[in-house]
N, CA, C and O atoms as a Maestro MAE file, in Angstrom:
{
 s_m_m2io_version
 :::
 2.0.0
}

f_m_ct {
 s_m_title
 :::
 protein
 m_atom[328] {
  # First column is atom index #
  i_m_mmod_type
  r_m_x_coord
  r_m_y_coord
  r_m_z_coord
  i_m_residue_number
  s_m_chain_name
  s_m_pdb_residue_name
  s_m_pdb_atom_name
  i_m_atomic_number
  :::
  1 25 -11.827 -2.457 14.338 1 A "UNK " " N  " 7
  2 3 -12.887 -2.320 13.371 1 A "UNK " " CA " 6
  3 2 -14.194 -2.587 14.108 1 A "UNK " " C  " 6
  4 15 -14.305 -3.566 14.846 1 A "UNK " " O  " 8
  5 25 -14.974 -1.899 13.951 2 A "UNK " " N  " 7
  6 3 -16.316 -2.014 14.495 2 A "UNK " " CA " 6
  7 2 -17.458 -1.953 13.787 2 A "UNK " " C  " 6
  8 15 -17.276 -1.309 12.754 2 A "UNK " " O  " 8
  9 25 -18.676 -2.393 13.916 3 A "UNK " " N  " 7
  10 3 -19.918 -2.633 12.803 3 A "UNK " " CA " 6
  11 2 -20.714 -1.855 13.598 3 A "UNK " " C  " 6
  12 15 -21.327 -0.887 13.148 3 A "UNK " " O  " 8
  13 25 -20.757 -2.203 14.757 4 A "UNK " " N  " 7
  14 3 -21.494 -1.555 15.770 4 A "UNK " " CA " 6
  15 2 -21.111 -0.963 16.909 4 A "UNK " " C  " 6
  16 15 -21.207 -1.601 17.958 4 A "UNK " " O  " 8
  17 25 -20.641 0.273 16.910 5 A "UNK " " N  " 7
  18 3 -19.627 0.581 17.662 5 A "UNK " " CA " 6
  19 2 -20.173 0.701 18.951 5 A "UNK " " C  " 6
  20 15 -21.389 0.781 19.130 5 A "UNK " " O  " 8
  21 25 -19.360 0.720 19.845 6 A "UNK " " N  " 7
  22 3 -19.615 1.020 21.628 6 A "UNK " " CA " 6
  23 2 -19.638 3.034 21.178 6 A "UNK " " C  " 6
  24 15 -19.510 3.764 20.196 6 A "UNK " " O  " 8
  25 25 -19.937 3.146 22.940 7 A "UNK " " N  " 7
  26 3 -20.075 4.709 22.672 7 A "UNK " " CA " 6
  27 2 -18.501 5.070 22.565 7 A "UNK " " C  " 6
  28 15 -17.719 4.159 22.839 7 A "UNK " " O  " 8
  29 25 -18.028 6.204 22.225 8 A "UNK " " N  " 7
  30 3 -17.008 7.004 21.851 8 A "UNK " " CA " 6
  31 2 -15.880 6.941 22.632 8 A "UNK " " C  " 6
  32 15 -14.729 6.963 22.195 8 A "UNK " " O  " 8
  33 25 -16.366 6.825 24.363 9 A "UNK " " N  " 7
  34 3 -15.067 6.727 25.204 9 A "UNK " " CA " 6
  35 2 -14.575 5.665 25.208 9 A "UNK " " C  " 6
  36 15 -13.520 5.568 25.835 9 A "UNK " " O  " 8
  37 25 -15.291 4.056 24.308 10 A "UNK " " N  " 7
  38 3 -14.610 3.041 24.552 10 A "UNK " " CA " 6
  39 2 -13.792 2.557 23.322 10 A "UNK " " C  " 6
  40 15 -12.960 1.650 23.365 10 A "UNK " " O  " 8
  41 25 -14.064 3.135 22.438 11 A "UNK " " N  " 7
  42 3 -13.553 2.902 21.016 11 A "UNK " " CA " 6
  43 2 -11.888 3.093 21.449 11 A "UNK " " C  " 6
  44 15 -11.403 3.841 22.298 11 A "UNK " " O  " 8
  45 25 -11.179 2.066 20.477 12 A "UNK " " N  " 7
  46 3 -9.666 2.186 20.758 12 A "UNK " " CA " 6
  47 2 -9.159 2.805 19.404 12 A "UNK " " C  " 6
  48 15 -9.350 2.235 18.330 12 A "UNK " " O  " 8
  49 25 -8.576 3.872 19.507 13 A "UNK " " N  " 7
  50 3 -8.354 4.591 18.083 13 A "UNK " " CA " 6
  51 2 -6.616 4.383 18.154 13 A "UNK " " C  " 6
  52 15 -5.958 4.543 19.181 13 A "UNK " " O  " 8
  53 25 -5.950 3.916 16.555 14 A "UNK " " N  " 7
  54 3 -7.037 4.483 15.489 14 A "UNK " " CA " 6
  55 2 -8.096 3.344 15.228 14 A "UNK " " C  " 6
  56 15 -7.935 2.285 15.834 14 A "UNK " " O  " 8
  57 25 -9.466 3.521 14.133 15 A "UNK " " N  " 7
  58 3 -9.850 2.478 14.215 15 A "UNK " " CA " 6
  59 2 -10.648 2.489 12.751 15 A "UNK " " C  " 6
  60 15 -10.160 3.196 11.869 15 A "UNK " " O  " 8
  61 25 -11.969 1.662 12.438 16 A "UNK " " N  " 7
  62 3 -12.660 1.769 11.446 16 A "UNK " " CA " 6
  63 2 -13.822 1.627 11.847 16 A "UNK " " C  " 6
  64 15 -13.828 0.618 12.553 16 A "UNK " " O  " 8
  65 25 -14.950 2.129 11.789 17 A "UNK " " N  " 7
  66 3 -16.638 1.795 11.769 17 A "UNK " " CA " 6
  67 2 -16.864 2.110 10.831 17 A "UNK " " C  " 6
  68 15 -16.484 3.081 10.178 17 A "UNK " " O  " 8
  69 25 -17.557 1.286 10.621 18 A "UNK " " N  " 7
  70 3 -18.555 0.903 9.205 18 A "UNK " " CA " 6
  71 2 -19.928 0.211 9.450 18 A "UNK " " C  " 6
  72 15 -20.347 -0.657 10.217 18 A "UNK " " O  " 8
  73 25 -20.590 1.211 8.164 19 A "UNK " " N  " 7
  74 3 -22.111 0.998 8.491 19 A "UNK " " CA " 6
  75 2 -23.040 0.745 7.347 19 A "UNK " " C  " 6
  76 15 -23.008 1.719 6.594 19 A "UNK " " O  " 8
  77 25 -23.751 -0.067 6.979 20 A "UNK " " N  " 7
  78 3 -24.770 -0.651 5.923 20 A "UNK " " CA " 6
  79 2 -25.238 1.556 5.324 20 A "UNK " " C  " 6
  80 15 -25.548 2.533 6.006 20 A "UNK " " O  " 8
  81 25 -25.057 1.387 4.028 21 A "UNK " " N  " 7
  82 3 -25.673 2.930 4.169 21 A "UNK " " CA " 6
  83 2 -27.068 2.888 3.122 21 A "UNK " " C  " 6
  84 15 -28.106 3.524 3.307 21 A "UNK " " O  " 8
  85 25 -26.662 1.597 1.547 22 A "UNK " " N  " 7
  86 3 -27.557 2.167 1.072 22 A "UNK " " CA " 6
  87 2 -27.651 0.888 -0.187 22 A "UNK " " C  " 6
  88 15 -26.727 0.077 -0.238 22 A "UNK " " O  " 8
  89 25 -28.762 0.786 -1.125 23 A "UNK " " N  " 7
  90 3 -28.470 -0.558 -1.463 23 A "UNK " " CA " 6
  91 2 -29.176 -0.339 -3.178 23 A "UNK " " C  " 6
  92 15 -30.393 -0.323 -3.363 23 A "UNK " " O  " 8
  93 25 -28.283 -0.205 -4.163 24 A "UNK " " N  " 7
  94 3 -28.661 -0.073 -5.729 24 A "UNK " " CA " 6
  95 2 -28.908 -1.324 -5.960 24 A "UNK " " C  " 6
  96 15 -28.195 -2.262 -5.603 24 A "UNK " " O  " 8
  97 25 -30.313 -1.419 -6.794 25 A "UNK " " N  " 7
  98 3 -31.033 -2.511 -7.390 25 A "UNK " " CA " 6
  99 2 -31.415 -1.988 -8.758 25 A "UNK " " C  " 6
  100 15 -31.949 -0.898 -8.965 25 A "UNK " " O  " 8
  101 25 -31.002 -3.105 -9.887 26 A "UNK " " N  " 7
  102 3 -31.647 -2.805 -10.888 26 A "UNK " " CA " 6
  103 2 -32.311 -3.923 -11.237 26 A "UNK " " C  " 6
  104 15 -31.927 -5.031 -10.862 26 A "UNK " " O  " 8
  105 25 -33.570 -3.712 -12.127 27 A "UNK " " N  " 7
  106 3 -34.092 -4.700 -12.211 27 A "UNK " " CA " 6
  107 2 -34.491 -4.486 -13.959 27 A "UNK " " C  " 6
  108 15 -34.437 -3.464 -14.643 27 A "UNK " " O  " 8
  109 25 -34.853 -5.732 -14.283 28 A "UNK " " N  " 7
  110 3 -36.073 -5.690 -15.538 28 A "UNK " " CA " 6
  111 2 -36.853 -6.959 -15.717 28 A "UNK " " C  " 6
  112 15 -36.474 -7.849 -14.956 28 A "UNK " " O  " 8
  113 25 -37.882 -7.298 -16.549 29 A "UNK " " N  " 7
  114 3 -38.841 -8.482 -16.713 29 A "UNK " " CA " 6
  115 2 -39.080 -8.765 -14.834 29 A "UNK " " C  " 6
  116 15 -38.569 -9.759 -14.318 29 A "UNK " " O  " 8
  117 25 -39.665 -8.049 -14.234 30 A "UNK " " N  " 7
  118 3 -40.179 -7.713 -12.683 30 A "UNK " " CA " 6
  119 2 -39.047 -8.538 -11.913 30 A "UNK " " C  " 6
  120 15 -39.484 -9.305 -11.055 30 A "UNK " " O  " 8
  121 25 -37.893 -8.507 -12.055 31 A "UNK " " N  " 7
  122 3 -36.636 -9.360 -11.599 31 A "UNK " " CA " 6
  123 2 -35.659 -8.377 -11.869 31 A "UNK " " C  " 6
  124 15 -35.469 -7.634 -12.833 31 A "UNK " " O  " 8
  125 25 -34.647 -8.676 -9.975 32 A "UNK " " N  " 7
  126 3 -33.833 -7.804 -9.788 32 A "UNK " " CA " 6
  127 2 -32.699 -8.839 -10.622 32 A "UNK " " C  " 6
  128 15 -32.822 -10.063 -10.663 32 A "UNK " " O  " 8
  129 25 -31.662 -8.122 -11.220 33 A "UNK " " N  " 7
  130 3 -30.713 -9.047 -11.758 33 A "UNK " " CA " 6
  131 2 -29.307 -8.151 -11.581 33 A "UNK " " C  " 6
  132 15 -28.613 -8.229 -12.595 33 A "UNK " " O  " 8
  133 25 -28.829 -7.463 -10.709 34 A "UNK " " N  " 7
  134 3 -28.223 -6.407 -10.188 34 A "UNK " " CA " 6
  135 2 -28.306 -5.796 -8.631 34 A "UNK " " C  " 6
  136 15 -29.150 -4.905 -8.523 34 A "UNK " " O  " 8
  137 25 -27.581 -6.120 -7.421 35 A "UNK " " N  " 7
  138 3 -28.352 -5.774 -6.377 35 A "UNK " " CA " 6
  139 2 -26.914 -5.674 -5.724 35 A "UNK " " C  " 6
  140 15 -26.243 -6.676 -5.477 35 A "UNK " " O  " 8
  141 25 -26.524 -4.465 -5.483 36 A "UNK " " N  " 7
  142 3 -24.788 -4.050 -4.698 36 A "UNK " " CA " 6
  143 2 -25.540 -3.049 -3.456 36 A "UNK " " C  " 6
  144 15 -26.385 -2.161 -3.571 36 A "UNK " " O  " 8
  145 25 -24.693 -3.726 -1.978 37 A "UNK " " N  " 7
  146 3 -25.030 -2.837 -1.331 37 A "UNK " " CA " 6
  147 2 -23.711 -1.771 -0.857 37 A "UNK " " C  " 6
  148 15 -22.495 -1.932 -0.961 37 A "UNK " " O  " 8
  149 25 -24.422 -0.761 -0.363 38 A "UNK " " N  " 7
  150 3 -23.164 0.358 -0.173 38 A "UNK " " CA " 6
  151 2 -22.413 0.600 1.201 38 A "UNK " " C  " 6
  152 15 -23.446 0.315 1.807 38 A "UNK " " O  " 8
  153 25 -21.775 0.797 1.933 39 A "UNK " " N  " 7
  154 3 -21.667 1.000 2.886 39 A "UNK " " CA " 6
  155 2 -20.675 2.158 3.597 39 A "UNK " " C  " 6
  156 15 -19.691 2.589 2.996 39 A "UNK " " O  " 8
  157 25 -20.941 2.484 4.568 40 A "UNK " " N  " 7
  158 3 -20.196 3.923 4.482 40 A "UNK " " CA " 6
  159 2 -18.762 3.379 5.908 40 A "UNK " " C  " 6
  160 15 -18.825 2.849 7.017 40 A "UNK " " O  " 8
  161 25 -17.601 3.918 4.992 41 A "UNK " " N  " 7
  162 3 -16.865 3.349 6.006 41 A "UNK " " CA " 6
  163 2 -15.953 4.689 6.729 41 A "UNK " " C  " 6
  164 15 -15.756 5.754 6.144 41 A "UNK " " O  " 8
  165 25 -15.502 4.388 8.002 42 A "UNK " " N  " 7
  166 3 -15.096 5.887 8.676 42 A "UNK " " CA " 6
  167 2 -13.497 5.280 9.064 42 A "UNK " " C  " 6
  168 15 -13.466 4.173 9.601 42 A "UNK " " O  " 8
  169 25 -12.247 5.956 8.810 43 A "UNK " " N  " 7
  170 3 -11.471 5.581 8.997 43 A "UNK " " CA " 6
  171 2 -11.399 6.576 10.467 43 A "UNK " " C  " 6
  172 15 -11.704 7.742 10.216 43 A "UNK " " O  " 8
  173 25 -11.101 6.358 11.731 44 A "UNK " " N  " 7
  174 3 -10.863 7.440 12.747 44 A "UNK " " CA " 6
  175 2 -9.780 7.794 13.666 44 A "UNK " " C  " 6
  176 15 -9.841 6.991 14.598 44 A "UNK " " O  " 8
  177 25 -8.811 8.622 13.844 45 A "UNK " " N  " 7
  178 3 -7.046 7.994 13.840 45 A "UNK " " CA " 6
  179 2 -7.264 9.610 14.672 45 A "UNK " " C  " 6
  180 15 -8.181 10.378 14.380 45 A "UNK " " O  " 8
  181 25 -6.190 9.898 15.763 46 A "UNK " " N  " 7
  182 3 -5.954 11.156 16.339 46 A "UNK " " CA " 6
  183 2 -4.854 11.616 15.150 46 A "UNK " " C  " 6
  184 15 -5.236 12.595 14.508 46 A "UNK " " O  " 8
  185 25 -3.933 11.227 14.872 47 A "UNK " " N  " 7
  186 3 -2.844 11.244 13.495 47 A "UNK " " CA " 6
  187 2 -3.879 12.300 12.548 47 A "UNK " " C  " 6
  188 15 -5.022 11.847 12.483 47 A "UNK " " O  " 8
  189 25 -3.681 13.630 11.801 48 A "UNK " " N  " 7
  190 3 -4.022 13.895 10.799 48 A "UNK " " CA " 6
  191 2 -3.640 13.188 9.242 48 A "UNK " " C  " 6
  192 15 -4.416 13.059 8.295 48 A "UNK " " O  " 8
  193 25 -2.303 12.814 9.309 49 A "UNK " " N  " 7
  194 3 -1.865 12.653 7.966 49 A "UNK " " CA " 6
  195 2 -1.226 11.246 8.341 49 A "UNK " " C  " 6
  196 15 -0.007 11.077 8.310 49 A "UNK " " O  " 8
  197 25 -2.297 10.054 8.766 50 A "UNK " " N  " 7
  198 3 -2.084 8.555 8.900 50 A "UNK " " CA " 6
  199 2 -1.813 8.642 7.252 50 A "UNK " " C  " 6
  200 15 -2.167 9.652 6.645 50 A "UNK " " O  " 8
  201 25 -1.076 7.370 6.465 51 A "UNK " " N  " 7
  202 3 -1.443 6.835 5.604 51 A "UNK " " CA " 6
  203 2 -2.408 5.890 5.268 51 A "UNK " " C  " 6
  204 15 -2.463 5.543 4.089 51 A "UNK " " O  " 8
  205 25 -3.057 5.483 5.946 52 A "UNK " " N  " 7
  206 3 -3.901 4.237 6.164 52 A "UNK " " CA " 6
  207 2 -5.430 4.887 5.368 52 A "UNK " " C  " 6
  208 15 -6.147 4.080 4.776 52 A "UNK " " O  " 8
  209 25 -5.700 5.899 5.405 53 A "UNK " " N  " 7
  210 3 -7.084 6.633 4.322 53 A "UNK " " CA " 6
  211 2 -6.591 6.255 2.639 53 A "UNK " " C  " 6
  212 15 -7.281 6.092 1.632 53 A "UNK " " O  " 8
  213 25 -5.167 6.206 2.837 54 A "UNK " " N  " 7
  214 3 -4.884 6.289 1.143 54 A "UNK " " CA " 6
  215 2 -5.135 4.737 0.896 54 A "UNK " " C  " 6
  216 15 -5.840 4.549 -0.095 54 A "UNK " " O  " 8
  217 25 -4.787 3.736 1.465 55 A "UNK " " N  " 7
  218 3 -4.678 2.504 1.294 55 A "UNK " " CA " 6
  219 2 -6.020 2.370 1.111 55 A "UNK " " C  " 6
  220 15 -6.293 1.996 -0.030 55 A "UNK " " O  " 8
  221 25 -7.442 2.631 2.201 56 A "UNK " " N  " 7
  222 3 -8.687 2.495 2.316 56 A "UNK " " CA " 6
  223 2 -8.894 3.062 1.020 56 A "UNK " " C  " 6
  224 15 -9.344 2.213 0.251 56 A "UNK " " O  " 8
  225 25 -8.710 4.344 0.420 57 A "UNK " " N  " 7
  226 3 -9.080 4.802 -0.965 57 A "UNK " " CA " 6
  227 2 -8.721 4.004 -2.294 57 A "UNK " " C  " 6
  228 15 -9.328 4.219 -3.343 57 A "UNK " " O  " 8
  229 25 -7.454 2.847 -2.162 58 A "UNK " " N  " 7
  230 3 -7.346 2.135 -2.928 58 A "UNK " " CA " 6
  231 2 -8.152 1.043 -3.762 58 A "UNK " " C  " 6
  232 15 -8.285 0.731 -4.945 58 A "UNK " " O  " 8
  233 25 -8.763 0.499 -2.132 59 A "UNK " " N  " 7
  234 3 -9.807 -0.676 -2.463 59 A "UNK " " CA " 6
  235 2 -10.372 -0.489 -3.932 59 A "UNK " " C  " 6
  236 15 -10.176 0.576 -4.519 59 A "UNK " " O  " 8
  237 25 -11.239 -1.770 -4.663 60 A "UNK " " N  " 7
  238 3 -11.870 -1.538 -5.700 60 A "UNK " " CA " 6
  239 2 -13.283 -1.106 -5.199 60 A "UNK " " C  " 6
  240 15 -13.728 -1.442 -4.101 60 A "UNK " " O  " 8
  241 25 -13.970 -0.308 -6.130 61 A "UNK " " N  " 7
  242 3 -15.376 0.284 -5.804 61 A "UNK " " CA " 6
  243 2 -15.764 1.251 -4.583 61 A "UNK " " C  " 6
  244 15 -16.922 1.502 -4.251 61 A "UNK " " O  " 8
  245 25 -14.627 1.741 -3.979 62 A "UNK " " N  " 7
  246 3 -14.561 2.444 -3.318 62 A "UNK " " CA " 6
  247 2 -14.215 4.001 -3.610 62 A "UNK " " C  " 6
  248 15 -13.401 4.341 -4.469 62 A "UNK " " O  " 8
  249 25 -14.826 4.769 -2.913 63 A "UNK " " N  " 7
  250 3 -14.670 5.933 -3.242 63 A "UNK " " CA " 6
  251 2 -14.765 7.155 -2.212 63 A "UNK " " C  " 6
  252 15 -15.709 7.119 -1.422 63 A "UNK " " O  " 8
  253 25 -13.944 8.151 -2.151 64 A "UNK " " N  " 7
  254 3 -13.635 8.641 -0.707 64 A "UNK " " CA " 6
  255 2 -14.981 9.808 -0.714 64 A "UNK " " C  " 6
  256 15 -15.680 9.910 -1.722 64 A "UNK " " O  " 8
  257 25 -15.125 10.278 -0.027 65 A "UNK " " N  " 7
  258 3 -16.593 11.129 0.114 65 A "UNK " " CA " 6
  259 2 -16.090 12.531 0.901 65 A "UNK " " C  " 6
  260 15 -15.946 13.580 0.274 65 A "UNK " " O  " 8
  261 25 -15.790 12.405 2.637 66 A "UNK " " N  " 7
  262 3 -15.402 13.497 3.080 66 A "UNK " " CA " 6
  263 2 -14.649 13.442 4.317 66 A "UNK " " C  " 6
  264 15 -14.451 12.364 4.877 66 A "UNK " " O  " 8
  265 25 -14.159 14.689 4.836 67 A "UNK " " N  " 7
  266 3 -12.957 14.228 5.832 67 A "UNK " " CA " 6
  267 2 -13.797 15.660 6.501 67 A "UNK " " C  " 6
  268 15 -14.364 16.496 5.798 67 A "UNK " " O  " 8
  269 25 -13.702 15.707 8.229 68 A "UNK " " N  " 7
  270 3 -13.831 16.034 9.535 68 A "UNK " " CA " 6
  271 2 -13.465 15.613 10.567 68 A "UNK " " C  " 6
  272 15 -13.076 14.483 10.862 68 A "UNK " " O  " 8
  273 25 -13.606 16.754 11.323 69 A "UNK " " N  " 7
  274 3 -12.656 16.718 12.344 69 A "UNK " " CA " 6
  275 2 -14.225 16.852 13.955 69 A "UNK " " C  " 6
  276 15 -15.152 17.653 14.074 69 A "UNK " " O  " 8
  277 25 -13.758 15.565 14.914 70 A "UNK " " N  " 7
  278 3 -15.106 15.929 15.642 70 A "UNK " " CA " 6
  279 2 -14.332 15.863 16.920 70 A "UNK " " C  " 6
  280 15 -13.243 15.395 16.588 70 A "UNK " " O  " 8
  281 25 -14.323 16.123 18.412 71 A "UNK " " N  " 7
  282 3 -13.742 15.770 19.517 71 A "UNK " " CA " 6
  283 2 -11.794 15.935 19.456 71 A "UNK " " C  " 6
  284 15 -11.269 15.218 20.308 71 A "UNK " " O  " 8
  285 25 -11.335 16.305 19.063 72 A "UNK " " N  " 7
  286 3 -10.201 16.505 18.349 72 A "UNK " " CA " 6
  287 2 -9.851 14.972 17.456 72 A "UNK " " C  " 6
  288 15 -8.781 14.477 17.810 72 A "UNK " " O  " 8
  289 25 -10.292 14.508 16.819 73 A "UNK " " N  " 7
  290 3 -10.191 12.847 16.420 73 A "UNK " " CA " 6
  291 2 -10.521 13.494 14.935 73 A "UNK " " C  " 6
  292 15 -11.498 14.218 14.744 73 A "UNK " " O  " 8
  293 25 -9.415 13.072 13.745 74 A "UNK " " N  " 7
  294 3 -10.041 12.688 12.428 74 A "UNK " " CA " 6
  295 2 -10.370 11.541 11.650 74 A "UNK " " C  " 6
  296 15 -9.914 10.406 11.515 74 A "UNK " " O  " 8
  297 25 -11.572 12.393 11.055 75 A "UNK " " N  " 7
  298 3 -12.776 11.230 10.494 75 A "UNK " " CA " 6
  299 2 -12.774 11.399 8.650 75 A "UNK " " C  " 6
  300 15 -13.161 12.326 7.939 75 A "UNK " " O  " 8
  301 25 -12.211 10.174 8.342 76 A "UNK " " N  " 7
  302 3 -11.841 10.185 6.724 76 A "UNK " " CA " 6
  303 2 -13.226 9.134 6.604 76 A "UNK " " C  " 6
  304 15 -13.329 8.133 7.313 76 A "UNK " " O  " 8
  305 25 -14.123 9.488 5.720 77 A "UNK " " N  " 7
  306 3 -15.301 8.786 5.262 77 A "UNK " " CA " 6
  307 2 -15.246 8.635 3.894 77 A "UNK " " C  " 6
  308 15 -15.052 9.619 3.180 77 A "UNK " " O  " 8
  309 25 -15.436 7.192 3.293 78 A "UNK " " N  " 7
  310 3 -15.505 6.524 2.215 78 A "UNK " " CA " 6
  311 2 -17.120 5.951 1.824 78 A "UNK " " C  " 6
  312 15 -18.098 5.929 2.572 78 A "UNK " " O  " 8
  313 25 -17.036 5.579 0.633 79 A "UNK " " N  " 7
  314 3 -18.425 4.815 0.388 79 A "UNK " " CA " 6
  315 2 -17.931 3.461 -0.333 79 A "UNK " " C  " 6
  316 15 -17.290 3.455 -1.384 79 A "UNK " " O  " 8
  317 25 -18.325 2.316 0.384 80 A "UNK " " N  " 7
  318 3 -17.659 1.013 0.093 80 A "UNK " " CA " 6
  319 2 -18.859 0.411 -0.618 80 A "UNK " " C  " 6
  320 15 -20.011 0.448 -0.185 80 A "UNK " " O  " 8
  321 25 -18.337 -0.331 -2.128 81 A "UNK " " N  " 7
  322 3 -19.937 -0.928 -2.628 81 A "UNK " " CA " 6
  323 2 -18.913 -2.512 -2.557 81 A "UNK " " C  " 6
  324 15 -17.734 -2.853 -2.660 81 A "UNK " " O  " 8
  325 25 -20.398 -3.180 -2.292 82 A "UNK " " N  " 7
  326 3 -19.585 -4.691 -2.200 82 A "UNK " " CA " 6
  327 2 -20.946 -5.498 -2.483 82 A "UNK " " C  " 6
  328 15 -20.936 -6.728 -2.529 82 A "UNK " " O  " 8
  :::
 }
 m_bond[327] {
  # First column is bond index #
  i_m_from
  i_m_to
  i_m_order
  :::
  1 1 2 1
  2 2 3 1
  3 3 4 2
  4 3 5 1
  5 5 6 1
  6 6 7 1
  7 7 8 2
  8 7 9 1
  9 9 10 1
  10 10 11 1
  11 11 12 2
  12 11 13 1
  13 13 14 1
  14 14 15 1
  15 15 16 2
  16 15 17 1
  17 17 18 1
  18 18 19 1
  19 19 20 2
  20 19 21 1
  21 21 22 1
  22 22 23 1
  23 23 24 2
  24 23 25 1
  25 25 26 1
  26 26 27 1
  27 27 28 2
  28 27 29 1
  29 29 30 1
  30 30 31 1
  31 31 32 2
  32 31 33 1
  33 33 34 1
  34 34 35 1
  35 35 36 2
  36 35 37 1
  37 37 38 1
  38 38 39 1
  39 39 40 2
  40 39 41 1
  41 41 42 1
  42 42 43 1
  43 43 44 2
  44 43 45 1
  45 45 46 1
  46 46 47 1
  47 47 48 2
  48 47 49 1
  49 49 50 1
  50 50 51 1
  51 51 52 2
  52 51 53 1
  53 53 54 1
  54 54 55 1
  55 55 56 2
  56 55 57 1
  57 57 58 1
  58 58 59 1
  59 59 60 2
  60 59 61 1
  61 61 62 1
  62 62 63 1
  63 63 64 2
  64 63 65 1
  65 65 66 1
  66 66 67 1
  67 67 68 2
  68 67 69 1
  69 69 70 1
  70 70 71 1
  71 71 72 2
  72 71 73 1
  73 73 74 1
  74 74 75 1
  75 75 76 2
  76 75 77 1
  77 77 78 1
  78 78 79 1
  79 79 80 2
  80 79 81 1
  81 81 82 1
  82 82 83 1
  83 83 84 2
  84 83 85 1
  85 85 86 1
  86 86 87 1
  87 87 88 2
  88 87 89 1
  89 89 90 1
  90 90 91 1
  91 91 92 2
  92 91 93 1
  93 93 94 1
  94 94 95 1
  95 95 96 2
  96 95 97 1
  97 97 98 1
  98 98 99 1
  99 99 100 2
  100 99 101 1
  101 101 102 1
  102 102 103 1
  103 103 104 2
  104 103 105 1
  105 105 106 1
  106 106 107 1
  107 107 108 2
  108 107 109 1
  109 109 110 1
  110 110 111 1
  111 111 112 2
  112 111 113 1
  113 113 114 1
  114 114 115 1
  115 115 116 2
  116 115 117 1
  117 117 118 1
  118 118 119 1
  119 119 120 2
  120 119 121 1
  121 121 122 1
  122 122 123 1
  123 123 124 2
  124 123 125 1
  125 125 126 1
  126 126 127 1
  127 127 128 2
  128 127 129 1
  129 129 130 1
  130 130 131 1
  131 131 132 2
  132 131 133 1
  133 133 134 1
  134 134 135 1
  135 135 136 2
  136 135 137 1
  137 137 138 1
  138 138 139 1
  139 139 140 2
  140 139 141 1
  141 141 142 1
  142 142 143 1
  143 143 144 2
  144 143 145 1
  145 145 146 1
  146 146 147 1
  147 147 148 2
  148 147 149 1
  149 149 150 1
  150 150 151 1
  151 151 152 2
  152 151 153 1
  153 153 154 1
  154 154 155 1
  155 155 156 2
  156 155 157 1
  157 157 158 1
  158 158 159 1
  159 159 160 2
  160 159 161 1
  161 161 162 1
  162 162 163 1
  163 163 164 2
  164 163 165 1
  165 165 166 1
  166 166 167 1
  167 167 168 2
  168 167 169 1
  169 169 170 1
  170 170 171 1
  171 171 172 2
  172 171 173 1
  173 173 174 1
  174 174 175 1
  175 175 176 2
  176 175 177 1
  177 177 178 1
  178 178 179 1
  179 179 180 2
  180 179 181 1
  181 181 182 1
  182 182 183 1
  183 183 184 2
  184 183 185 1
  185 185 186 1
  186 186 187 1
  187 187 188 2
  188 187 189 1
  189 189 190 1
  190 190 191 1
  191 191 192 2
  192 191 193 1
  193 193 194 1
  194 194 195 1
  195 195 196 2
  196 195 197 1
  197 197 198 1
  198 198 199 1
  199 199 200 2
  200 199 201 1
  201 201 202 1
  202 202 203 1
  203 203 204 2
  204 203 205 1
  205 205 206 1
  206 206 207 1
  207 207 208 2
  208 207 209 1
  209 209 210 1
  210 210 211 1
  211 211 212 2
  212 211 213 1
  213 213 214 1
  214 214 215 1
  215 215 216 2
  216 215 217 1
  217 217 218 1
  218 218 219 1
  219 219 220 2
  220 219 221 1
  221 221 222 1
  222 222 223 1
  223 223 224 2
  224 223 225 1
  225 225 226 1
  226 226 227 1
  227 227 228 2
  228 227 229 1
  229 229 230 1
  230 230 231 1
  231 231 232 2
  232 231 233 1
  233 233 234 1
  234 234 235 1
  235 235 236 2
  236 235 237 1
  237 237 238 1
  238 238 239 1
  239 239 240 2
  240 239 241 1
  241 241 242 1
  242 242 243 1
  243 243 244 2
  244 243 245 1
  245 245 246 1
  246 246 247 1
  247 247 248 2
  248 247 249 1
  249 249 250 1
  250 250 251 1
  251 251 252 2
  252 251 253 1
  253 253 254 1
  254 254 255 1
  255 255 256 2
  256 255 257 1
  257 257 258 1
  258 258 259 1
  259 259 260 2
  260 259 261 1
  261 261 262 1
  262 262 263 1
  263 263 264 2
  264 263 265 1
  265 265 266 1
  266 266 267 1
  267 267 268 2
  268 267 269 1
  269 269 270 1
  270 270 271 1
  271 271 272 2
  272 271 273 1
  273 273 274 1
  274 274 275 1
  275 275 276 2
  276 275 277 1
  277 277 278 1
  278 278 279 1
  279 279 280 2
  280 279 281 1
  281 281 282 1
  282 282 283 1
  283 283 284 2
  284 283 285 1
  285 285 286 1
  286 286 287 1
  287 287 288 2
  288 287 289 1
  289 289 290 1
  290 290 291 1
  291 291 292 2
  292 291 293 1
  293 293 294 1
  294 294 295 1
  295 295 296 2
  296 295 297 1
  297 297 298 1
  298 298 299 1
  299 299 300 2
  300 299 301 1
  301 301 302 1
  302 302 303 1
  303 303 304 2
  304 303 305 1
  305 305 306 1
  306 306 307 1
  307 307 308 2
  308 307 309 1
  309 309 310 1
  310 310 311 1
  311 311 312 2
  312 311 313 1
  313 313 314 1
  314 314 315 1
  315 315 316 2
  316 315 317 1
  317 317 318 1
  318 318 319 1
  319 319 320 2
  320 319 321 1
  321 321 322 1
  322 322 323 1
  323 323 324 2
  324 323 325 1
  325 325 326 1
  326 326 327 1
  327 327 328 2
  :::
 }
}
């Protein structure tokens, strides 16, 4: 699992990076009283059909977004709110 990943040739796959993506605030009476941030998580496995994306899709508040293919390596991307 990585937050901040090294470059590409050092990553040990399969693996996960995850990255701060985006941050819902609600507010009222000039006070936030609601504040979830989002984060985008990449499951990345040479395996096409790992099970390990379905488990990641389980989590609560999670929600799967899109799947690609980059360097021959697949990339299952989620949006994690926590």
């Amino acid at each position: 699992m990585y937050f901040q990943p090294p470059p590409n040739n050092m990553m040990v796959y399969p693996c996960i990076v995850y990255q701060r993506d985006d941050v819902f605030a609600s507010s009222a009476n000039n006070s936030n009283y609601r504040y979830v941030q989002r984060y985008q998580v990449t499951y990345i496995d040479r395996k096409p059909d790992s099970l390990i994306p379905g488990k990641i899709g389980r989590l609560p508040l999670c929600a799967y977004d899109r799947f690609f293919v980059a360097d021959n390596l697949n990339h299952d991307v989620f949006n994690l709110y926590y």
